[in-house]
C-alpha positions as CSV (number, residue, x, y, z in Angstrom):
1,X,0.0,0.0,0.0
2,X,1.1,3.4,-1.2
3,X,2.0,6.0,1.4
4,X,0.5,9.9,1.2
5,X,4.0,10.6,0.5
6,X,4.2,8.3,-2.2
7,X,1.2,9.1,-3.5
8,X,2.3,12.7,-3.9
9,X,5.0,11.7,-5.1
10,X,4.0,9.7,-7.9
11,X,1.3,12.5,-8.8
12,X,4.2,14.9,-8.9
13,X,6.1,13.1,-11.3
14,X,2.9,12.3,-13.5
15,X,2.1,16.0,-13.6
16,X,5.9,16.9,-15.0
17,X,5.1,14.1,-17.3
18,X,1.7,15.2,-18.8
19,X,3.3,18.9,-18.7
20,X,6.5,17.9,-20.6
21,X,4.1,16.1,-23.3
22,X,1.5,18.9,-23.4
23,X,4.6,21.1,-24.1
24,X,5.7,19.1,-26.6
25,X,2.3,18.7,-28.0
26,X,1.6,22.2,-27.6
27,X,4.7,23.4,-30.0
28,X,4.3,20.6,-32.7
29,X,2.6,21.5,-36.0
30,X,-0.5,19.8,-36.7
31,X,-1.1,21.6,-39.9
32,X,1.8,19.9,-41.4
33,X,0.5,16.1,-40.5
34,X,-3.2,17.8,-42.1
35,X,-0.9,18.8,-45.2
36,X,0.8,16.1,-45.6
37,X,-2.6,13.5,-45.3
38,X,-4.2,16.3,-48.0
39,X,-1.0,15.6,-50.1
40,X,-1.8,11.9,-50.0
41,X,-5.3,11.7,-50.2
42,X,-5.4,14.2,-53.5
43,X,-2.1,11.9,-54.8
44,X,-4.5,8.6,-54.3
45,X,-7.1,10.3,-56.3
46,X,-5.5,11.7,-58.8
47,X,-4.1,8.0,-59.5
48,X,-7.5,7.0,-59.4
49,X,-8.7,9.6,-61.5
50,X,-5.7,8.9,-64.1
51,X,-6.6,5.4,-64.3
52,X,-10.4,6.0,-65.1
53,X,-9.5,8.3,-67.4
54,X,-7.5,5.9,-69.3
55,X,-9.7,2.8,-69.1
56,X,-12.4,5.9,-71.2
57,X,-9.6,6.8,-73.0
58,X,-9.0,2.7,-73.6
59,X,-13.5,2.7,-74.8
60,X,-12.7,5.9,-77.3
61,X,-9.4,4.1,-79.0
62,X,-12.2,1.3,-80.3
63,X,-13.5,3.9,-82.6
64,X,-9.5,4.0,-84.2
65,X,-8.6,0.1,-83.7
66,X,-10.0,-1.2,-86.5
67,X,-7.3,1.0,-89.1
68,X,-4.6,1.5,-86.2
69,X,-2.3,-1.1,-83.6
70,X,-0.7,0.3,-80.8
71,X,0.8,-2.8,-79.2
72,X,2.2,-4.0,-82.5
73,X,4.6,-2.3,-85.1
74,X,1.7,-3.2,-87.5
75,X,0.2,-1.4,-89.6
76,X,-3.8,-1.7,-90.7
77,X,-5.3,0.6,-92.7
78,X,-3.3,3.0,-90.7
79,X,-0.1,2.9,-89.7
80,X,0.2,1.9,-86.3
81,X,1.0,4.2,-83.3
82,X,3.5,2.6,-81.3
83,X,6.0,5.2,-80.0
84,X,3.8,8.1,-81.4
85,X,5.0,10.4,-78.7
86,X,7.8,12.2,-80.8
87,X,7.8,10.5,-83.8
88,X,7.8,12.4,-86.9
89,X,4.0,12.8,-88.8
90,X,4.3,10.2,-91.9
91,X,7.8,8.4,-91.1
92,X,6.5,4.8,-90.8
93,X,8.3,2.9,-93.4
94,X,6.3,0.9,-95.7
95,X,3.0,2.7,-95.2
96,X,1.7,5.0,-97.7
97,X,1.6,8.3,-96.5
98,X,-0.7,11.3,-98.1
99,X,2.1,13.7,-99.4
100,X,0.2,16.5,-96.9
101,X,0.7,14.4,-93.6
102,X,4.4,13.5,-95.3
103,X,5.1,17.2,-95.9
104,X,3.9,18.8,-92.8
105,X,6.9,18.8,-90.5
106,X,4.3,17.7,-87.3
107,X,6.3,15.9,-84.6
108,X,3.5,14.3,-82.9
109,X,2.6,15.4,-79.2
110,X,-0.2,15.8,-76.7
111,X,-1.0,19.2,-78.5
112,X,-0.8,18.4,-82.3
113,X,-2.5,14.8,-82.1
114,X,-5.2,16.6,-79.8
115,X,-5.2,19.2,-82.9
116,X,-5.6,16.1,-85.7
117,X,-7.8,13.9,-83.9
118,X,-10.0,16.6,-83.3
119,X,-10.5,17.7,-86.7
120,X,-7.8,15.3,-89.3
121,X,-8.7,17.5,-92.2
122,X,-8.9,20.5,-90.9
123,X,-5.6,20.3,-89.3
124,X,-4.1,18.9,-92.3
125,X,-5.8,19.3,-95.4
126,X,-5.2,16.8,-98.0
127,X,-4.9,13.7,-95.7
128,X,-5.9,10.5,-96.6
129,X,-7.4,9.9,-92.8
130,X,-11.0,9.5,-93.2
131,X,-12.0,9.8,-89.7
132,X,-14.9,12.9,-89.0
133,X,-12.6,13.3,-85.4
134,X,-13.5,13.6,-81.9
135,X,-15.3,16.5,-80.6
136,X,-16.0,15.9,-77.0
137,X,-12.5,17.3,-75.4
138,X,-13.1,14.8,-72.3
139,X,-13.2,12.1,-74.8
140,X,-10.0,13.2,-77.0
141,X,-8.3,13.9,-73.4
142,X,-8.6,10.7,-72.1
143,X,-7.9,9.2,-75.4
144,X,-4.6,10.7,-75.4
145,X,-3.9,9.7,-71.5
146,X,-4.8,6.1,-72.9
147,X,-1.9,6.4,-76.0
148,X,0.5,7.9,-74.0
149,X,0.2,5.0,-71.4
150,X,-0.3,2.1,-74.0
151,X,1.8,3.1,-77.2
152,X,5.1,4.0,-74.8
C-alpha cells in the first residue's frame, strides 16, 4: 500500500510528465501532418482519377482500332501508333503516307494529335485519314492519356 507521501510523489512526477508532453504537443505542427494527409489523399485520387481516365480513354481508342495497332509495329489501314510520342507525322516505313501528312513537319505530341484527332482535315488538309474526329474534349483527353500510357 502506497503511502500519502508516495502518492504525492507519484502524482508529482505524473504531472511533469503530462506537462512535458503537453509542451511538446503544444509546440508541434499539426497543420503539417493535415498537409501532408491532403497531399496523400489528393495523390491517391489523382491515380484513381488517371486510371479512369484511361480505361475511357481505352473505350474511345475502339472507334481507331480497326485501321490503327498500338501494341504491335503493324500497320492496318493506318499505320500503327507505337512510340507516337515524338515520332515524326508520316515516317513509318512501308505505309503510304498522303504527301500532306508527309510534308507537314508535325512531330507528334499531346497538342498536335489533340489538334488532328479533333479535326484530321482540318488540321491537315489533304490527308488520306478518313476519320470525321472527336469532338468531346473529355473524350480526346482521355484518349490521349490512354496512347500515352499504351503506345510507350
Amino acid at each position: 500500500m502506497l503511502t500519502t507521501l508516495a502518492l504525492s510523489q507519484r502524482n508529482t512526477k505524473y504531472k511533469k510528465i503530462l506537462e512535458a508532453r503537453n509542451k511538446i504537443l503544444a509546440s508541434f505542427p499539426f497543420f503539417m501532418i493535415k498537409k501532408t494527409l491532403l497531399a496523400i489523399l489528393l495523390f491517391v485520387s489523382n491515380i484513381n482519377f488517371s486510371i479512369a481516365n484511361i480505361e475511357s480513354g481505352k473505350k474511345v481508342f475502339n472507334k481507331c482500332k480497326s485501321c490503327h495497332s498500338i501494341k504491335q509495329e503493324k500497320n492496318k489501314l493506318g499505320p500503327h501508333l507505337v512510340k507516337i510520342f515524338g515520332r515524326k507525322a508520316g515516317s513509318i516505313e512501308n505505309f503510304k503516307y498522303s504527301s500532306a501528312l508527309k510534308d507537314s513537319g508535325i512531330i507528334w505530341s499531346e497538342e498536335t494529335l489533340k489538334g488532328y484527332l479533333a479535326n484530321p482535315r482540318k488540321y491537315i488538309p489533304g490527308t488520306k485519314m478518313s476519320f470525321a474526329g472527336i469532338k468531346n474534349t473529355d473524350q480526346l483527353n482521355h484518349l490521349i492519356e490512354y496512347l500515352k500510357k499504351d503506345s510507350n
